[in-house]
LOTOR-607570 format. One record per atom (N, C-alpha, C): x negated, y, z; residue number from 1; residue in one letter. Coordinates in nm, 4 decimals, decimal comma. Atoms other than C-alpha are relative to their C-alpha. Layout:
BEGIN
u:X; v:Y; w:Z; resi:NUM; resn:A
...
This chain:
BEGIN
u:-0,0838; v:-0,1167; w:0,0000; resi:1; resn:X
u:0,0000; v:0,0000; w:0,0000; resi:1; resn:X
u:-0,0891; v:0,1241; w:0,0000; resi:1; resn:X
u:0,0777; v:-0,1345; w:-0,0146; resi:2; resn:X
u:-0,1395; v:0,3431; w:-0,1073; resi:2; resn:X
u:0,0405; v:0,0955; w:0,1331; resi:2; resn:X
u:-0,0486; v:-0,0869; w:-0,1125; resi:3; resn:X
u:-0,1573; v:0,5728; w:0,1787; resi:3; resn:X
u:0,0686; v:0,1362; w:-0,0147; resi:3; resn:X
u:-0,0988; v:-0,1168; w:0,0586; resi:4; resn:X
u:0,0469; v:0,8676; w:0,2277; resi:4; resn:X
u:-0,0320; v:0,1086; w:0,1294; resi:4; resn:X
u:0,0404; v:-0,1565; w:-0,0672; resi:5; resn:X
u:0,0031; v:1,2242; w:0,3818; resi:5; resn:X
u:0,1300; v:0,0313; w:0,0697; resi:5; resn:X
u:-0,0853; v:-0,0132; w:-0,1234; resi:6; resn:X
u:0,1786; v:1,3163; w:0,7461; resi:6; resn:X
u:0,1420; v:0,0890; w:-0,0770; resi:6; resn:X
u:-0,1388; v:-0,1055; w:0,0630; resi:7; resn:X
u:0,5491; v:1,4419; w:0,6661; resi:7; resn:X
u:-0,0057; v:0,1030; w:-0,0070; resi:7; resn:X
u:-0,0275; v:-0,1248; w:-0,0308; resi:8; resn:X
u:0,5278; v:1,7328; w:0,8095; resi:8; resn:X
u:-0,1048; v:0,1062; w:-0,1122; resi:8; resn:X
u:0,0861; v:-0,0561; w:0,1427; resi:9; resn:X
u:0,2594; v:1,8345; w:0,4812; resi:9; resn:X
u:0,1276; v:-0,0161; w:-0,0956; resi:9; resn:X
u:-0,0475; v:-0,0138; w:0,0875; resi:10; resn:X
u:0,4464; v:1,9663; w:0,2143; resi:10; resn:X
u:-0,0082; v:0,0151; w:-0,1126; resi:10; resn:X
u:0,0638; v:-0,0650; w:0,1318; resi:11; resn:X
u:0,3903; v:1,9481; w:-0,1424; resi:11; resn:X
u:0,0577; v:0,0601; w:-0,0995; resi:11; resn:X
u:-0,1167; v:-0,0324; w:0,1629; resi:12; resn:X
u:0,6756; v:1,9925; w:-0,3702; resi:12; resn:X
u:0,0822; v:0,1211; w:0,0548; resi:12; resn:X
u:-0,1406; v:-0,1078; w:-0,0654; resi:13; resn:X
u:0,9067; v:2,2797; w:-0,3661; resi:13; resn:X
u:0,1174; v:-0,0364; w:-0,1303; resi:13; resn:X
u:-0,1374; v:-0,0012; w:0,0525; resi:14; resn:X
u:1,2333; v:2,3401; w:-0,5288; resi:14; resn:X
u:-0,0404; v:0,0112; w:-0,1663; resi:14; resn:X
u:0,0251; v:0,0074; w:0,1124; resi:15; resn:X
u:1,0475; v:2,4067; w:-0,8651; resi:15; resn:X
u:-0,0535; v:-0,1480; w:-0,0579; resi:15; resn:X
u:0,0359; v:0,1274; w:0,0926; resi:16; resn:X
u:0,9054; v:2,0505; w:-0,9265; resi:16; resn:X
u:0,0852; v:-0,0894; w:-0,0252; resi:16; resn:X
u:-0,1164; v:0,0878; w:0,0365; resi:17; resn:X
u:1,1131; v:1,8104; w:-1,1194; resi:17; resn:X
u:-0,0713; v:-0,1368; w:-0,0195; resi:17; resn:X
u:0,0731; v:0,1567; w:0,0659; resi:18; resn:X
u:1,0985; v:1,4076; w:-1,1895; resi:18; resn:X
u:-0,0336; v:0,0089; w:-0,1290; resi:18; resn:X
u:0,0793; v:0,0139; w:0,1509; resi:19; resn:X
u:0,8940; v:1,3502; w:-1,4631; resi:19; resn:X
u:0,1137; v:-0,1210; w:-0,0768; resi:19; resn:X
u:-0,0905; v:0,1018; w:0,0858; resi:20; resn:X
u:1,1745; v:1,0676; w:-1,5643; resi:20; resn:X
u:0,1216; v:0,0907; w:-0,0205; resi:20; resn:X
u:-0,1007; v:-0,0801; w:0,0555; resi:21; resn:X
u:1,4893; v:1,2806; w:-1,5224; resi:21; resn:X
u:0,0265; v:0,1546; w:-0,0068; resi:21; resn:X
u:-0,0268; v:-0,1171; w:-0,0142; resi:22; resn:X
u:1,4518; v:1,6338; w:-1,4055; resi:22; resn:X
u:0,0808; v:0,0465; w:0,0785; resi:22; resn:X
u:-0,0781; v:-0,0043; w:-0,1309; resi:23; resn:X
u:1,6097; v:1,6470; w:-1,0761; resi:23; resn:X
u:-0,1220; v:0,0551; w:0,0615; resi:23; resn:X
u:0,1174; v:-0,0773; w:-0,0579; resi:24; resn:X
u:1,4126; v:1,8054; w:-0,8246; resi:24; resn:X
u:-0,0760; v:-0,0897; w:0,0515; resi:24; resn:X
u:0,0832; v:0,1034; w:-0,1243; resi:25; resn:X
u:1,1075; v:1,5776; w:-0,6918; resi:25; resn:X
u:-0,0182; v:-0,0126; w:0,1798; resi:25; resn:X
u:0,0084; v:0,0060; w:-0,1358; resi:26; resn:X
u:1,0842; v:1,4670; w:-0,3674; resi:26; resn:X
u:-0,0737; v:-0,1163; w:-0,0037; resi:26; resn:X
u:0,0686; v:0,1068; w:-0,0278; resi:27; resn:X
u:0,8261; v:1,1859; w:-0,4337; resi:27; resn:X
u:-0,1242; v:0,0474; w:-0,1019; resi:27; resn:X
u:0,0728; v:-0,0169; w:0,1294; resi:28; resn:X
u:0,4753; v:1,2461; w:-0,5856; resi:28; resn:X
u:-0,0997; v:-0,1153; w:0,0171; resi:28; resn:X
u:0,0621; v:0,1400; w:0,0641; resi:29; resn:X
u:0,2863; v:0,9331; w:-0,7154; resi:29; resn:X
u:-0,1538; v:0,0710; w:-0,0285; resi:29; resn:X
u:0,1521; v:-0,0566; w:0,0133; resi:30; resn:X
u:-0,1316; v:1,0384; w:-0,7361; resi:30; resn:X
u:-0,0683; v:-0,1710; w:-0,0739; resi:30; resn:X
u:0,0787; v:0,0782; w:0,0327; resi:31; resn:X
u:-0,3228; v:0,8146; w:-0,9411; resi:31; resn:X
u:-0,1445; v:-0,0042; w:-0,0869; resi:31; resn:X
u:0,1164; v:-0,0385; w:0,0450; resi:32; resn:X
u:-0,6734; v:0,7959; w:-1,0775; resi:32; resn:X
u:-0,0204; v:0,1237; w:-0,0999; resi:32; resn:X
u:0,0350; v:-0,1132; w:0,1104; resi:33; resn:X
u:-0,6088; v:1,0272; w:-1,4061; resi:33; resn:X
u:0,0936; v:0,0487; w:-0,0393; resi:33; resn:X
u:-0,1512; v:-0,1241; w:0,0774; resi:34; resn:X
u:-0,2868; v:1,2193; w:-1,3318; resi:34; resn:X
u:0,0731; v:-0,0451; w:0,1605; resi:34; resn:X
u:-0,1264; v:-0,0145; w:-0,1344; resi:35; resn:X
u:0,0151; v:1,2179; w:-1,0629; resi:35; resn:X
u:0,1469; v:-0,0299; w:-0,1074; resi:35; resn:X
u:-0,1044; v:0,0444; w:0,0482; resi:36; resn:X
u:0,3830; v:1,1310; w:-1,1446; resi:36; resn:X
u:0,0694; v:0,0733; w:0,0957; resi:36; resn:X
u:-0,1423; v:-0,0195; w:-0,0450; resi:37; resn:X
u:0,6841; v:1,2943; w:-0,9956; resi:37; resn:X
u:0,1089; v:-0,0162; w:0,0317; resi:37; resn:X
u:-0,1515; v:0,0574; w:0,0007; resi:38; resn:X
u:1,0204; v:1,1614; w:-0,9114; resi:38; resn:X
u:0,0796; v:0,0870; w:0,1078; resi:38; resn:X
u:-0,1241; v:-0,0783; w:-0,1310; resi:39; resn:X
u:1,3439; v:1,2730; w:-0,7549; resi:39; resn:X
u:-0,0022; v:-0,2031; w:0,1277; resi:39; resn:X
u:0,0480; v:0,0802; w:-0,1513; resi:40; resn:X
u:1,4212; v:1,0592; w:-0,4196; resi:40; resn:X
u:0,0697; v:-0,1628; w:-0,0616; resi:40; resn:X
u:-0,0808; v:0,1247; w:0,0573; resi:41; resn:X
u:1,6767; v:0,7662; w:-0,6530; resi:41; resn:X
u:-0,1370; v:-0,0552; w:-0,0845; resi:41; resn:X
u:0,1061; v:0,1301; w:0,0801; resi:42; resn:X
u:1,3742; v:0,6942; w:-0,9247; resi:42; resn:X
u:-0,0938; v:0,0134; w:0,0698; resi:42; resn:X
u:0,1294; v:0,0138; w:-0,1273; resi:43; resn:X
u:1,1072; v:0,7415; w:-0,6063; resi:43; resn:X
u:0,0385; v:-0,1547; w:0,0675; resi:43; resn:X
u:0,0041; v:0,0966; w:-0,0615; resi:44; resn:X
u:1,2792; v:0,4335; w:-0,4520; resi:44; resn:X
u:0,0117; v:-0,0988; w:-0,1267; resi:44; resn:X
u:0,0065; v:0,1024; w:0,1359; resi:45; resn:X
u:1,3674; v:0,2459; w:-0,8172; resi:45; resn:X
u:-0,1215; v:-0,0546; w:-0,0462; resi:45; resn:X
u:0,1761; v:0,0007; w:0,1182; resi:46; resn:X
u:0,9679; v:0,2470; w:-0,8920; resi:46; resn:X
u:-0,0381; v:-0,0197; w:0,1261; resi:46; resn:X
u:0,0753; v:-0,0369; w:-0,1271; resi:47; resn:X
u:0,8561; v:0,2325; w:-0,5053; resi:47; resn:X
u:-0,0752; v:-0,1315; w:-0,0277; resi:47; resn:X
u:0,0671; v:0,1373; w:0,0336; resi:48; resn:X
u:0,7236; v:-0,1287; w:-0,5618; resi:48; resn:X
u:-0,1050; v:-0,0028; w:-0,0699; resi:48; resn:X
u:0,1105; v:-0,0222; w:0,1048; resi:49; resn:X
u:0,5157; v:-0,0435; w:-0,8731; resi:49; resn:X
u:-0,0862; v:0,1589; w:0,0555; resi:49; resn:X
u:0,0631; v:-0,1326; w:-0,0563; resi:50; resn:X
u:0,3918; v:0,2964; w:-0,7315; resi:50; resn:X
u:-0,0855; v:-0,0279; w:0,1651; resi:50; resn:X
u:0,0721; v:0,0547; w:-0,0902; resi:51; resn:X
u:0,3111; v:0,1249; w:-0,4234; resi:51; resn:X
u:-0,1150; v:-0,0809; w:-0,0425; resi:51; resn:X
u:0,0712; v:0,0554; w:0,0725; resi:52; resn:X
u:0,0593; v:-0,1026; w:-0,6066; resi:52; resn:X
u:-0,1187; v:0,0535; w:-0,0986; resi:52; resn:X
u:0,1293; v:-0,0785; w:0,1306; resi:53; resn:X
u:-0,0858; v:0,1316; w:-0,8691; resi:53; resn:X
u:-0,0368; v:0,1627; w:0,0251; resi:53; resn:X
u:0,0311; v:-0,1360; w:-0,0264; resi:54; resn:X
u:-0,1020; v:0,4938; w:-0,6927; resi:54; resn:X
u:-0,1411; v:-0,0171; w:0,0692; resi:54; resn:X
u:0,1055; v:-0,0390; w:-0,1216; resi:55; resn:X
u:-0,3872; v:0,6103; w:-0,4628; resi:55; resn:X
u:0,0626; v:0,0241; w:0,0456; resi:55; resn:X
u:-0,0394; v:-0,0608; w:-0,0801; resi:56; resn:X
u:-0,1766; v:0,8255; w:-0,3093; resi:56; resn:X
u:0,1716; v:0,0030; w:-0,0092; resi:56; resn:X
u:-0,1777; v:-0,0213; w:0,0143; resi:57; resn:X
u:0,2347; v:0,8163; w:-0,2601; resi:57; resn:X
u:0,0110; v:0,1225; w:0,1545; resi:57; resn:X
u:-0,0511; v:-0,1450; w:-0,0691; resi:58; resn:X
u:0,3689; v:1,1546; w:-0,0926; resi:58; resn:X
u:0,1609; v:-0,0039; w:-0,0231; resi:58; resn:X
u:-0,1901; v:-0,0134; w:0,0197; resi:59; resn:X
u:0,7616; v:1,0981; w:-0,0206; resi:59; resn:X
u:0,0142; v:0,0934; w:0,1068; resi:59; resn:X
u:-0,0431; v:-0,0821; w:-0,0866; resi:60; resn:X
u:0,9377; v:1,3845; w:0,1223; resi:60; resn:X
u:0,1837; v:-0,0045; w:-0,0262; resi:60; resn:X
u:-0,1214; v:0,0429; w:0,0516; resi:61; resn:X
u:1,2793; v:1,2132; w:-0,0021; resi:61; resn:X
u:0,0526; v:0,0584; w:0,1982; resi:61; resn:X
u:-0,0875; v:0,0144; w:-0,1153; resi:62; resn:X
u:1,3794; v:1,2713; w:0,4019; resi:62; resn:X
u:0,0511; v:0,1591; w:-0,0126; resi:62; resn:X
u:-0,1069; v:-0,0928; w:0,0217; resi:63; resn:X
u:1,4867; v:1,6164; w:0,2736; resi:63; resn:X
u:0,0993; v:0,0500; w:-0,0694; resi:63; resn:X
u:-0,0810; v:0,0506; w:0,0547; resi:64; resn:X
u:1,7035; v:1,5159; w:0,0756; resi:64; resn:X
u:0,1876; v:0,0113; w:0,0506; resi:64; resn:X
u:-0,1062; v:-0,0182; w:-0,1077; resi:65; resn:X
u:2,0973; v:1,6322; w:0,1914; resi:65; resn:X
u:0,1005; v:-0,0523; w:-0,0866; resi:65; resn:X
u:-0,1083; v:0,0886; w:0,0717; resi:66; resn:X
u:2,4179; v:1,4882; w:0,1112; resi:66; resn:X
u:0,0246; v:-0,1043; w:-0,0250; resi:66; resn:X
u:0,0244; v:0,1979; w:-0,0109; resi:67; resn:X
u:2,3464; v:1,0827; w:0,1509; resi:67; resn:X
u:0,1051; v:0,0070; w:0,0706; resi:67; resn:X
């Protein structure tokens, strides 16, 4: 499992979107020769494969409102 940076670090704001649909990110994927983006639905759809092939996974899906 790639490691991940204390919650309370913030990286994304309201301007970054998923690189799959364009929702606002709340998950960023770091890997050797680039980063990936997702909102908090394709952050958990891909968490398996992103767990495996990132360096770094940064979920801040817990701010996320309306679940």
């Amino acid at each position: 499992m790639p490691p991940t940076l204390a919650s309370e670090s913030r990286l994304l704001s309201e301007a970054d979107r998923c690189d799959r649909c364009g929702a606002q990110a709340f998950i960023v994927a770091v890997f050797d020769v680039g980063q990936l983006a997702f909102c908090a639905h394709h952050g958990r759809r891909y968490s398996a494969a992103l767990a495996t092939a990132a360096v770094l996974v940064h979920d801040e899906s817990d701010l996320v409102t309306g679940q």
